[in-house]
FIGU-86315 format. One record per residue (C-alpha): residue number from 1; residue in one letter; chain; x, y, z. Coordinates in steps of 0.1 Angstrom, whole numbers. Example, Ala and Ser with C-alpha at 12.3 -4.5 7.8 and 13.67 -1.06 7.14 Angstrom:
1;a;A;123;-45;78
2;s;A;137;-11;71
//
This chain:
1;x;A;794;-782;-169
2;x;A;814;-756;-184
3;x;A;825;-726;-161
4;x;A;817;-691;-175
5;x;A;833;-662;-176
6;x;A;809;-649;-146
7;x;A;814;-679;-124
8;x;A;852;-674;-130
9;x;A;850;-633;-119
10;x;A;823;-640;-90
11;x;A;851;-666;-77
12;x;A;881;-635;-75
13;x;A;887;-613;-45
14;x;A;864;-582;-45
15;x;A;894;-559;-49
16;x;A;906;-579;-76
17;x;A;872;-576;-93
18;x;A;876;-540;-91
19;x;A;911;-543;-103
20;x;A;903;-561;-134
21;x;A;868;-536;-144
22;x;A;897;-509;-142
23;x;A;921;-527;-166
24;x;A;890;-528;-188
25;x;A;881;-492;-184
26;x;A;849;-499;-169
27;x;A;841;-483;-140
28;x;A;837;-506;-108
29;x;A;801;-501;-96
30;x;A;779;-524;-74
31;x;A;762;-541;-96
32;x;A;794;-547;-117
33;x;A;811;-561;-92
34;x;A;784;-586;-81
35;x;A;793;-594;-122
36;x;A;764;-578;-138
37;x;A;775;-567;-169
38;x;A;743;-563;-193
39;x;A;748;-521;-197
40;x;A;785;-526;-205
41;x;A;788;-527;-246
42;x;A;798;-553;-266
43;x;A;838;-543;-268
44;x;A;839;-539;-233
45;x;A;820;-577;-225
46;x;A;837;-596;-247
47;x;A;872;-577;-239
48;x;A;863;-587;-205
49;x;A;855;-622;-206
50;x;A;883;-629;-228
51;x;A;907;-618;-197
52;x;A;885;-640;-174
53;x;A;891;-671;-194
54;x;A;927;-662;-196
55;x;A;925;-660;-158
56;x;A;906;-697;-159
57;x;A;932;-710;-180
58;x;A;961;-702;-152
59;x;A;946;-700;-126
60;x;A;946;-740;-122
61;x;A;966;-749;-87
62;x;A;987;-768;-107
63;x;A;1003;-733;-119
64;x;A;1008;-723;-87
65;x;A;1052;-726;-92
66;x;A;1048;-705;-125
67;x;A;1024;-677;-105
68;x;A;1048;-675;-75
69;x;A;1080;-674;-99
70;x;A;1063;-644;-118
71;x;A;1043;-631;-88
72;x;A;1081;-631;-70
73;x;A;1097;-612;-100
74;x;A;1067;-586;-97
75;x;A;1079;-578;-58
76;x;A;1053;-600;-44
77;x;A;1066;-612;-1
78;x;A;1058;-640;14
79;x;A;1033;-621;29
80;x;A;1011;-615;-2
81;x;A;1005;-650;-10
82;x;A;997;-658;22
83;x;A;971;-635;19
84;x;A;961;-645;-14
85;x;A;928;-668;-14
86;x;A;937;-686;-46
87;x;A;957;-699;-78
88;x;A;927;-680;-100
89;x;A;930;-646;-75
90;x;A;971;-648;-84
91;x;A;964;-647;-116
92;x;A;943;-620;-117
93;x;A;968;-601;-99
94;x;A;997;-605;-119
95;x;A;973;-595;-153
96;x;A;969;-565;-139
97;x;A;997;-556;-123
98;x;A;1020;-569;-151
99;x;A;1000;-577;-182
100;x;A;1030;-585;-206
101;x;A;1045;-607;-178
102;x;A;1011;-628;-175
103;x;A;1007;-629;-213
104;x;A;1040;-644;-210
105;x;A;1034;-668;-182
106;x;A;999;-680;-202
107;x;A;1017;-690;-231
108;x;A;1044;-712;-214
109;x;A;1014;-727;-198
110;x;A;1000;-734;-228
111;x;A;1031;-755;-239
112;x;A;1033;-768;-211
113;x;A;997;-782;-209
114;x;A;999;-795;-249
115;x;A;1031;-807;-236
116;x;A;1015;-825;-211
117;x;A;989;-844;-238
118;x;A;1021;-861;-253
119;x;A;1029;-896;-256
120;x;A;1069;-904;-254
121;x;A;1067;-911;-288
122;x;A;1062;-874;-300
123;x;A;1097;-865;-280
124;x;A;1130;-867;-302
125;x;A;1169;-868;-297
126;x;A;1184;-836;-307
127;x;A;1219;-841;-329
128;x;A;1246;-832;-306
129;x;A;1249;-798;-300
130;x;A;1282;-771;-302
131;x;A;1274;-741;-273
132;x;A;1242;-728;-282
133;x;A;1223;-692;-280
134;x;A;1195;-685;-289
135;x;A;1189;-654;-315
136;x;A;1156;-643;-317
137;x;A;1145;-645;-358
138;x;A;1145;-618;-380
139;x;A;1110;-615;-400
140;x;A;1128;-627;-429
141;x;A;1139;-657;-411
142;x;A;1105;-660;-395
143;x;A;1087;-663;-428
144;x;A;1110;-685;-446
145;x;A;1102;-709;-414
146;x;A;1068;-702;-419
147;x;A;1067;-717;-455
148;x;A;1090;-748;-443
149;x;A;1061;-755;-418
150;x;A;1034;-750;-442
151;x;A;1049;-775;-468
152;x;A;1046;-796;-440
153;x;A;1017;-793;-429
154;x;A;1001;-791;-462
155;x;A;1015;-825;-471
156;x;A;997;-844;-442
157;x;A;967;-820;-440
158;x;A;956;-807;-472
159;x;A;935;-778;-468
160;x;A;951;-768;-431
161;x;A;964;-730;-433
162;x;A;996;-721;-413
163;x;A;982;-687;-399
164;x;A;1010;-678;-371
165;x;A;1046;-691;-364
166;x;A;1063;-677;-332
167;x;A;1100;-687;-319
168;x;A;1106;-677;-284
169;x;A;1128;-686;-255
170;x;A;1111;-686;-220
171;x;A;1115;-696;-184
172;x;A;1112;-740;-181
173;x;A;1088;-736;-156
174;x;A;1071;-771;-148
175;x;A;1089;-789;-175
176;x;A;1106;-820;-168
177;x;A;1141;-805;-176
178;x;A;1174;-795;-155
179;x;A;1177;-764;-178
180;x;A;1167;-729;-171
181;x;A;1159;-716;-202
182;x;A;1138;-738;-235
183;x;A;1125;-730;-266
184;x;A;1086;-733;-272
185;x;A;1079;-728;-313
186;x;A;1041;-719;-312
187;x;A;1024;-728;-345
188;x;A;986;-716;-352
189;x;A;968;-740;-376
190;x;A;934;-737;-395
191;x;A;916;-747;-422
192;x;A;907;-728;-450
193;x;A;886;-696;-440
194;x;A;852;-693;-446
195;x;A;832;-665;-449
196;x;A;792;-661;-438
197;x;A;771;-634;-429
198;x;A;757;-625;-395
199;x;A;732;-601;-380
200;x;A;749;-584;-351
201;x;A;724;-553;-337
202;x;A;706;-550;-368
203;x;A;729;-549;-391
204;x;A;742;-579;-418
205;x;A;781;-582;-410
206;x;A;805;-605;-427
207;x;A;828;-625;-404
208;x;A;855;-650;-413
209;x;A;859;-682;-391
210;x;A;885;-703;-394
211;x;A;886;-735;-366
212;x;A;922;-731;-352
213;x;A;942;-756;-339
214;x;A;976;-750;-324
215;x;A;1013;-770;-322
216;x;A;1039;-763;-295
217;x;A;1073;-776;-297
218;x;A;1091;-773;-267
219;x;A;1127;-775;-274
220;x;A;1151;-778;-247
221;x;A;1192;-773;-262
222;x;A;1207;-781;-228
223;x;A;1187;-818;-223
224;x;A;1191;-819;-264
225;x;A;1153;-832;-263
226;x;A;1123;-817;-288
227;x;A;1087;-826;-284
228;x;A;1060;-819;-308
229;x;A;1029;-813;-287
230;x;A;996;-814;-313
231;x;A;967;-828;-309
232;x;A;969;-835;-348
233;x;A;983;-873;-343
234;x;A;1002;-878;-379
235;x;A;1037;-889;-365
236;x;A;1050;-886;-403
237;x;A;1044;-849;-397
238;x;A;1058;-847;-361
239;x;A;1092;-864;-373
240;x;A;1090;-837;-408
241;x;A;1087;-805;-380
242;x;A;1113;-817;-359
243;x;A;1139;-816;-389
244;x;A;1127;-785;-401
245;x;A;1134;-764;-366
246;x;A;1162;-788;-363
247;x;A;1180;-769;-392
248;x;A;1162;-740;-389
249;x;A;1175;-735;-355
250;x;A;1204;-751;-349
251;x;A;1218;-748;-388
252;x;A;1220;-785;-390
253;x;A;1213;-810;-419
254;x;A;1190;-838;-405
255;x;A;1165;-864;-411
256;x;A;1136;-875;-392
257;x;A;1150;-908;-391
258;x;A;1185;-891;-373
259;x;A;1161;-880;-349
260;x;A;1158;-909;-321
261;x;A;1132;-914;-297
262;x;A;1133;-907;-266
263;x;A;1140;-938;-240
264;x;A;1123;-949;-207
265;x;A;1137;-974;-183
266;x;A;1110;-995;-163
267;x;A;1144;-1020;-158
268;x;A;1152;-998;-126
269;x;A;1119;-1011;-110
270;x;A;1139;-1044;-104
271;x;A;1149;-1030;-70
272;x;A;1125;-1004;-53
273;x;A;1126;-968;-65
274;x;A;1128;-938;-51
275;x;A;1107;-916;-63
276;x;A;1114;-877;-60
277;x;A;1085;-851;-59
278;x;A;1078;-820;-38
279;x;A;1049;-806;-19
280;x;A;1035;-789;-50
281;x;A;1029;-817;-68
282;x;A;998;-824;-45
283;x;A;1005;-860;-47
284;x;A;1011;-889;-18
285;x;A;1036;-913;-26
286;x;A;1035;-929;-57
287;x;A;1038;-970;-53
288;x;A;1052;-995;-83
289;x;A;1014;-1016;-94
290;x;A;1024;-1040;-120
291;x;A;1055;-1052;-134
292;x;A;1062;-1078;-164
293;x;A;1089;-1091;-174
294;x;A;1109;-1120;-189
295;x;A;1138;-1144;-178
296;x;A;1175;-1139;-190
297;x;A;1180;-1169;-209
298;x;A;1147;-1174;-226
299;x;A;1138;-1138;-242
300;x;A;1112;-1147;-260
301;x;A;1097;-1178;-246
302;x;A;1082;-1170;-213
303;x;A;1065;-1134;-202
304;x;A;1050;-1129;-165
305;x;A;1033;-1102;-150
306;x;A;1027;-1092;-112
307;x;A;1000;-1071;-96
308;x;A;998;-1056;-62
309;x;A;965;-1047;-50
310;x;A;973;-1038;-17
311;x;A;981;-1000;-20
312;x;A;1004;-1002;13
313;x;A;1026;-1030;5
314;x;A;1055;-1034;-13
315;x;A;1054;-1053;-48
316;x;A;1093;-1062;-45
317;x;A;1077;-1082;-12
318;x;A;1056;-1109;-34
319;x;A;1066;-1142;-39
320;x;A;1071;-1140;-74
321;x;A;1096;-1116;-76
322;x;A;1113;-1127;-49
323;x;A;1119;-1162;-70
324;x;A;1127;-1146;-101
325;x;A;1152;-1114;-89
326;x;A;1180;-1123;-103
327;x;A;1169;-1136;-137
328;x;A;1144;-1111;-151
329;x;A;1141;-1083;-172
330;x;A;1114;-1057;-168
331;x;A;1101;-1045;-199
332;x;A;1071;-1029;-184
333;x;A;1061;-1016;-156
334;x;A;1027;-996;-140
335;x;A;1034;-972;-113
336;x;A;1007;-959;-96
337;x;A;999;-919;-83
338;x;A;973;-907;-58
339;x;A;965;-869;-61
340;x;A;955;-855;-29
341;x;A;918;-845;-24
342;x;A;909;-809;-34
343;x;A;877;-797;-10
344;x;A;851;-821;-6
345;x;A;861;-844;-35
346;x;A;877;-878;-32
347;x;A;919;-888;-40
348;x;A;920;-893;-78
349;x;A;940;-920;-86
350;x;A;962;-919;-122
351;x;A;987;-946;-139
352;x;A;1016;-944;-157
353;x;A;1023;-971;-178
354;x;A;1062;-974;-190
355;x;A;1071;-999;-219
356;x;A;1105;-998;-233
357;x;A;1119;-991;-260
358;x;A;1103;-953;-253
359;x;A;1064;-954;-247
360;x;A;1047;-935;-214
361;x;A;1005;-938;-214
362;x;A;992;-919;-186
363;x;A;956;-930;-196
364;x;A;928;-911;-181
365;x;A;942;-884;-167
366;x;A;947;-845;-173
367;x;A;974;-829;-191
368;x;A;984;-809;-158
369;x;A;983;-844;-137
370;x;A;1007;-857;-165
371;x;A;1031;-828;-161
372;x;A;1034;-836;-129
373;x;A;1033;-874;-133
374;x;A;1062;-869;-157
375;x;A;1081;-850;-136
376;x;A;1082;-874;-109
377;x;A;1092;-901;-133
378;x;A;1122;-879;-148
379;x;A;1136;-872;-113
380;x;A;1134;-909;-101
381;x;A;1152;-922;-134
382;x;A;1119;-944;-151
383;x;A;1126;-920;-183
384;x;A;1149;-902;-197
385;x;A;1148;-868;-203
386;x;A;1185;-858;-213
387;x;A;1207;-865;-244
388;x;A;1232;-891;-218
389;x;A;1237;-911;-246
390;x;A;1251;-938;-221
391;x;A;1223;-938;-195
392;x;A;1213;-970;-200
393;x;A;1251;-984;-208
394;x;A;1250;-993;-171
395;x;A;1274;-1021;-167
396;x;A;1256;-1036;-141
397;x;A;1235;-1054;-167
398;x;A;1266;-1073;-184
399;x;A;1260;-1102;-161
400;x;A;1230;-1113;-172
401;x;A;1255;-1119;-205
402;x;A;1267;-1148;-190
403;x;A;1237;-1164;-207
404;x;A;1233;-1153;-249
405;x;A;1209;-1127;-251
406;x;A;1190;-1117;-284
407;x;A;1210;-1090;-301
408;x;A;1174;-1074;-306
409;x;A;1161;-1072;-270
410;x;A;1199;-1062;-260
411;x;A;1198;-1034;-284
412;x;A;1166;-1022;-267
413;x;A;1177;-1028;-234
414;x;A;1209;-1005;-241
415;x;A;1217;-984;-264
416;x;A;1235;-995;-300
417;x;A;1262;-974;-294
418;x;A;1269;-991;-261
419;x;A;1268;-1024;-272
420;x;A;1290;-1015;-303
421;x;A;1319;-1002;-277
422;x;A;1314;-1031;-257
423;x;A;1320;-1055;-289
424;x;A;1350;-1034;-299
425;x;A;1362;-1041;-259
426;x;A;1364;-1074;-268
427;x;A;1338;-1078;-241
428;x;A;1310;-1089;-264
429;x;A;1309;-1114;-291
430;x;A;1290;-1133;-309
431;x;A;1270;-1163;-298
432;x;A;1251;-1190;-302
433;x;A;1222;-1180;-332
434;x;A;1193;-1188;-310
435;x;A;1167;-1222;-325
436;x;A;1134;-1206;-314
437;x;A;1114;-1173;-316
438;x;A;1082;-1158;-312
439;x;A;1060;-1156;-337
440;x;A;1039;-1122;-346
441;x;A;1009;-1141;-363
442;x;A;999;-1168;-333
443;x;A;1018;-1156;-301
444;x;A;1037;-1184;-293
445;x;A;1074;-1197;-301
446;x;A;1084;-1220;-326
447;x;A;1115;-1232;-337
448;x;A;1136;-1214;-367
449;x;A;1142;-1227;-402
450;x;A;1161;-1210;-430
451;x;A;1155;-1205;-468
452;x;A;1177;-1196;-498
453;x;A;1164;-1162;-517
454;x;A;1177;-1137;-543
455;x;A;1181;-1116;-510
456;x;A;1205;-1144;-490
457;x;A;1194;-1160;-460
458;x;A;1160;-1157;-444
459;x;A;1147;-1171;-411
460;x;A;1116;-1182;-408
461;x;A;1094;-1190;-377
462;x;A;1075;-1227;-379
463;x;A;1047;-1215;-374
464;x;A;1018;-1242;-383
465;x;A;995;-1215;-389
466;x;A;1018;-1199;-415
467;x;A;1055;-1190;-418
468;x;A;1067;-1156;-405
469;x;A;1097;-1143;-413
470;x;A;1122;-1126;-383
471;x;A;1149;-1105;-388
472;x;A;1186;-1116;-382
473;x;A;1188;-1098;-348
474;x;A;1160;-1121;-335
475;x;A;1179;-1151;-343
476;x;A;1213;-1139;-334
477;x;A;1227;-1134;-296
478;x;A;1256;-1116;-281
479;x;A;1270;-1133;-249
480;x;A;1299;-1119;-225
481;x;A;1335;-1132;-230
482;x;A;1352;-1141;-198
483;x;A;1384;-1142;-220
484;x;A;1378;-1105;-237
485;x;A;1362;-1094;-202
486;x;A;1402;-1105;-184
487;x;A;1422;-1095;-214
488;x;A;1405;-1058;-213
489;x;A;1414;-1057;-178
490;x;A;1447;-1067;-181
491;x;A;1456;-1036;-206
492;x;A;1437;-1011;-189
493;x;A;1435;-1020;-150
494;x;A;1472;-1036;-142
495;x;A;1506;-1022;-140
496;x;A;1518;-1050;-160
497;x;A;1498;-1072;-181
498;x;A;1506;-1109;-168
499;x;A;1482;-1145;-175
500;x;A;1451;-1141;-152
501;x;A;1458;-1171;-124
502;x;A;1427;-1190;-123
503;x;A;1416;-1200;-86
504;x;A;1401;-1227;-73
505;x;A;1381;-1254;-93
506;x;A;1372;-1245;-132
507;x;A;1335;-1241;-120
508;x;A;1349;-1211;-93
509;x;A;1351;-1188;-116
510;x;A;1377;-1165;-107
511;x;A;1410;-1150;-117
512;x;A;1441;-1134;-97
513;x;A;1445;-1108;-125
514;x;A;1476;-1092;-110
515;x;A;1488;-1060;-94
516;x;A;1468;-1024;-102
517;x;A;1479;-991;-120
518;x;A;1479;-978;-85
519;x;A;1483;-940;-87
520;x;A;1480;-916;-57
521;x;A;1487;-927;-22
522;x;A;1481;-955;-1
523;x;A;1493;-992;-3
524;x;A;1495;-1008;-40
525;x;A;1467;-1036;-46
526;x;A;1458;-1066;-61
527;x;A;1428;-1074;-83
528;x;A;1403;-1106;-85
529;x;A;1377;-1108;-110
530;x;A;1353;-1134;-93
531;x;A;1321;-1141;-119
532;x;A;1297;-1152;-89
533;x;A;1313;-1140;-55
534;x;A;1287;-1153;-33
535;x;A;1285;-1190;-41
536;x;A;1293;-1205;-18
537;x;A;1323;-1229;-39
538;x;A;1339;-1194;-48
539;x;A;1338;-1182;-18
540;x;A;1355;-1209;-1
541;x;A;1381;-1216;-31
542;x;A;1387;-1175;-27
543;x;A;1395;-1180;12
544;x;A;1412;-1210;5
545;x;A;1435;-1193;-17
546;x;A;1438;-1157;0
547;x;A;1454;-1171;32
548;x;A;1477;-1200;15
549;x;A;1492;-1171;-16
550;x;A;1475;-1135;-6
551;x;A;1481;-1136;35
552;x;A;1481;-1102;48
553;x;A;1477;-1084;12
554;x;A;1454;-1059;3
555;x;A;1432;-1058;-29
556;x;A;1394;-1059;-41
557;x;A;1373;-1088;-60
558;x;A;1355;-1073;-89
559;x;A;1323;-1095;-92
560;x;A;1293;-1089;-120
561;x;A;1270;-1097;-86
562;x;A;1250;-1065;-85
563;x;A;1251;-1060;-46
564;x;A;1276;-1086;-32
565;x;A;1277;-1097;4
566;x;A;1313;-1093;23
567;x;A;1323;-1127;30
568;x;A;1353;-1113;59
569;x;A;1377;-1123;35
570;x;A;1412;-1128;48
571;x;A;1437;-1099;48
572;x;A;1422;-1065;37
573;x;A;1399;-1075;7
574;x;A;1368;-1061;0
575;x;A;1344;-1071;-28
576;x;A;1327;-1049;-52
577;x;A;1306;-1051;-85
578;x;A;1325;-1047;-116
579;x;A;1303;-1022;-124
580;x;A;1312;-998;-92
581;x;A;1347;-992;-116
582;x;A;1337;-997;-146
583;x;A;1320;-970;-172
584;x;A;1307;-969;-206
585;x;A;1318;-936;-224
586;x;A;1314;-919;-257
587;x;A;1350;-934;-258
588;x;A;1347;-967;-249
589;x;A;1346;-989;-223
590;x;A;1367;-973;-193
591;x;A;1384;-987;-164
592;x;A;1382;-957;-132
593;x;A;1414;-962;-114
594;x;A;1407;-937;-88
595;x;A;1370;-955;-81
596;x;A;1392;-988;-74
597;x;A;1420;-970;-50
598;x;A;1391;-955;-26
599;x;A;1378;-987;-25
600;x;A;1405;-1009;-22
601;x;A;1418;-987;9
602;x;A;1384;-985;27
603;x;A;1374;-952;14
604;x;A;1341;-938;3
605;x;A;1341;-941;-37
606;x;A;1312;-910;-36
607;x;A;1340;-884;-40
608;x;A;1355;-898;-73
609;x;A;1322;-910;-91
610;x;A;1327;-877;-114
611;x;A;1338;-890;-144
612;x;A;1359;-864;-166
613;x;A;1329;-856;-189
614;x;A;1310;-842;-154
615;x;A;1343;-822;-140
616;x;A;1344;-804;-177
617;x;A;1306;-794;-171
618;x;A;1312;-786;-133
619;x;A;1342;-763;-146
620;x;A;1322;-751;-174
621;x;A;1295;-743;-148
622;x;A;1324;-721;-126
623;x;A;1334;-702;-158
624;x;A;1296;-687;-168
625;x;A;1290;-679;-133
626;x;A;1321;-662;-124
627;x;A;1328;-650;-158
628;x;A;1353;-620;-142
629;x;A;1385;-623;-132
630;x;A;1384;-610;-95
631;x;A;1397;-628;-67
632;x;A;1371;-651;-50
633;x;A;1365;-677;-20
634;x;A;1365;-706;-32
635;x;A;1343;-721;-3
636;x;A;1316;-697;-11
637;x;A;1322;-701;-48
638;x;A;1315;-738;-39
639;x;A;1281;-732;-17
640;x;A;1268;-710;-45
641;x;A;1274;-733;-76
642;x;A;1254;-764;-56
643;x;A;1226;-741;-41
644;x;A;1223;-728;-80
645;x;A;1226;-761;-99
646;x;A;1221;-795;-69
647;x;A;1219;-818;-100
648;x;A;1255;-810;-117
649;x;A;1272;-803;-82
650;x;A;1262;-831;-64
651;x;A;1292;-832;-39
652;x;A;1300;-817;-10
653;x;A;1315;-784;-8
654;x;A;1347;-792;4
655;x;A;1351;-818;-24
656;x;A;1343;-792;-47
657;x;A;1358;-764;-34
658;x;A;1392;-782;-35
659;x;A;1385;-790;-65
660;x;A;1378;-756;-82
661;x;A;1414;-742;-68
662;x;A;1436;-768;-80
663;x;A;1421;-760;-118
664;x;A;1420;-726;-113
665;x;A;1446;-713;-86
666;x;A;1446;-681;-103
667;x;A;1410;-673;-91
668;x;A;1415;-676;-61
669;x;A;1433;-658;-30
670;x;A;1458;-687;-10
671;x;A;1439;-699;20
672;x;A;1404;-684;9
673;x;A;1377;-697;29
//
């Protein structure tokens, strides 16, 4: 049942009813207000209703955050929402009291709720972007963007009519986004306009209808994401309008196929998550539901998939997870959300289904639940929002290595980039080519033959049903050299770059590598690299070895185990993954000194995880909020850079605030608090 444009001004606040007949010029009797308007005219009615289903349209409780952010800007106290009844009365209020401002608000709702109809797929990978700010278009500009999007348009709809383009930067209210300001490009499509005559009061009137449809592409600089949100579903088209703002926009020549997908990561359900929402949201705590995945080792021989029914227990719990931890990979994963009850009518229960490379399904659901849903997934790390181009180069996943991996299914578990720098490392090389794949036409695996062609070598899948052909990357595999993985360490980690001294047995696994670049105080130490750390041979060949060469030294064992368990080794030794000290960067594969020293000497490694990339944007962040030269505190400097950005400044504020004076001394007074 549709709600009218009478139920929707019978449900508002009797003041507000006479508030809204004002705005209207009409002049707020009884029998108006009890939302009988059959004496009004036809202008007045239909001017009317059209603000009532504006008023429908946000006035949904999940645009309560964009009403009170507007509402606040308008003066509104604590107080007045307290007092306020409902979402559908703020509304109301903040059309009449501020018409441009709810106008405004409406149409980044709008966005947002297209937005919300999205599947991943529709999201792209800006280029990277030089300091960007935004200049509203000229009309010149405006219409020559206006043709581009026609052309395109045209070309997958024949007959569609561009009737409106509009380039505007707004507030990112409700997005998932870290950055204050986006870009929403609304687009107004129709087909061609028709003509027919009406009777309206006696009189034959022509009118002109022309079903409209409407894109909005939200574009968000900082993040360096763009979505095309249409329910027109031709992705040739998405991937042509994302070029054309692209270079439109930004002045920069692209292609659609320079414009990558956006990734999602349902990997990090192999431990449990934490997920991150707010009372807004309206939702209880979402739970993981179904995971599948593979083993390391056989990619593309053997898939299994969990299900927990039991909406209080934990799925990391079952059995067979618990068997297969260490040796799987989660491709996909369903995580489940319960929307708390509204009046009288049940929890609603939605899904989210995450399958990499970069698809999200929300199925059933509404476009606001999937703002939401999204938003909770962004925060707690399942998909990836930002252009972090190394997001997924986490190094933890380089043990798994120790087996050869497809080059494919490692290419979509990280990005290319990331393995290409871990290749030029030395870290990577090439392994194995792997005798069996899976086949597309029966679902099973065969083994792999090769033929001669014009073209070079093709492989070719047994299949008895019929041969399939398989791309190289199927058949070839990338496995982690222990030789590369020491010789790396022993140019960028030691003071002096000796012969790794292997330890124990040849089945330990483990290298003295030498003394570190120690920099900064406290004692020098020692490094291990220890593949396994807690087996129990290494373990004992490691103690064995540490009180008969190492006695009373002081050092760390780098280990690829993901969490490893301190054994009491002798002397002061700790053990940590390789990954706690080692990055991925736009660079290359780095080596964090500092992250080694804190830990070697018992100290918390928290306060040195900022890489140098994150201290340029922390110091970037200092310079466009205090853009003056006056002298400041640098302890309140501190306390106002992580209230206004948590994300960027995730420290404490005497880390930071020590930080910020030894780059800029000249800002601040000496001994400022």
């Amino acid at each position: 049942m549709s709600l009218t444009p009478t139920c929707v001004f019978l449900s508002l606040d009797t003041v507000l009813r006479a508030d809204l007949l004002a705005r209207n010029e009409v002049e707020p009797t009884e029998e108006r207000l009890a939302g009988d308007f059959n004496e009004l005219g036809k202008q007045f009615r239909e001017a009317l209703e059209q603000d009532l289903n504006c008023i429908a349209t946000l006035g949904t409780d999940y645009a309560t955050q964009l009403l009170h952010d507007y509402l606040t800007k308008e003066g509104w106290t604590a107080e007045n929402f307290a007092a306020s009844r409902s979402t559908r009365d703020r509304a109301c209020a903040l059309l009449c009291r501020n018409p441009d401002a709810f106008f405004e608000a409406l149409a980044i709702w709008n966005g947002n709720r297209l937005r919300g109809r999205l599947d991943r797929e529709q999201g792209f990978r800006l280029p990277e972007l030089a300091d960007f700010s935004f200049a509203p278009l000229s009309d010149e500009e405006n219409e020559a963007l206006t043709t581009l999007i026609s052309q395109v348009v045209s070309d997958s709809y024949p007959g569609k009519v561009v009737s409106r383009v509009k380039v505007f930067e707004r507030d990112s209210c409700g997005l998932s986004t870290s950055s204050a300001r986006v870009l929403q490009c609304d687009i107004s499509i129709g087909d061609d306009p028709e003509n027919i005559e009406v009777i309206e009061e006696g009189q034959e009137t022509s009118v002109t209808i022309s079903r409209l449809s409407r894109i909005s592409v939200i574009i968000d600089p900082g993040a360096g994401t763009l979505f095309v949100g249409t329910e027109l579903g031709k992705k040739k088209m998405h991937e042509a309008l994302a070029s054309v703002l692209v270079e439109a926009l930004f002045d920069m020549e692209t292609t659609p196929e320079r414009l990558s997908p956006l990734r999602v990561y349902p990997e990090t359900c192999k431990v449990p998550v934490h997920f991150s929402y707010s009372v807004n949201d309206n939702i209880e705590m979402p739970r993981i539901a179904e995971l599948r995945y593979r083993l390391f080792g056989a990619p593309n021989t053997l898939v299994y998939s969990v299900r927990d029914e039991e909406p209080g227990s934990l799925i990391h719990d079952l059995d067979d997870i618990q068997k297969h931890s260490k040796r799987m990979r989660i491709w996909r994963a369903v995580i489940d959300f319960i929307f708390k009850p509204s009046g009288d009518h049940p929890p609603l229960r939605r899904s989210a289904t995450l399958t990499e490379p970069s698809s999200v399904s929300f199925g059933r659901s509404f476009p606001e639940e999937r703002i939401v849903m999204e938003r909770v997934l962004t925060a707690s790390g399942l998909i990836d929002p930002n252009f972090s181009w190394d997001s997924r180069a986490r190094f933890s996943d380089v043990a798994r290595l120790v087996t050869p991996h497809h080059a494919a299914e490692l290419r979509q578990t990280w990005l290319p980039l990331t393995v290409s720098k871990l290749t030029d490392a030395g870290v990577l090389v090439q392994g194995t080519p792997h005798p069996r794949a899976w086949c597309s036409i029966c679902g099973e695996t065969h083994g792999i033959g090769t033929v001669t062609s014009d073209e070079g070598k093709i492989h070719l899948v047994e299949c008895p049903v019929e041969p399939c052909p398989v791309t190289a990357d199927h058949v070839d595999t990338l496995v982690l050299s222990i030789d590369g993985l020491l010789s790396w360490l022993g140019k960028t980690a030691l003071a002096s770059a000796g012969a790794p001294q292997q330890i124990g047995m040849d089945a330990t696994r483990a290298w003295l590598l030498g003394r570190a670049a120690h920099k900064g105080k406290g004692k020098p130490y020692d490094l291990i690299l220890a593949i396994d750390v807690d087996r129990p041979q290494t373990t004992r060949d490691l103690n064995a070895f540490l009180l008969r060469q190492l006695s009373g030294s002081r050092g760390i064992i780098l280990t690829l185990v993901d969490d490893p368990v301190q054994k009491g080794f002798p002397g002061d030794w700790r053990a940590t993954p390789l990954h706690s000290v080692c990055d991925v960067t736009k660079s290359g594969l780095k080596f964090r000194g500092n992250r080694a020293s804190a830990i070697a000497h018992g100290r918390s490694a928290k306060a040195v995880q900022k890489s140098e990339e994150d201290w340029d944007q922390i110091f970037a962040l200092f310079e466009a909020m205090f853009p003056d030269g006056d002298q400041l505190q640098h302890f309140t400097v501190a306390n106002q850079m992580i209230a206004a950005e948590p994300e960027i400044c995730d420290m404490t504020p005497r880390t930071l605030a020590d930080q910020l004076f030894a780059k800029f001394p000249h800002r601040f007074a000496a001994g400022a608090g």
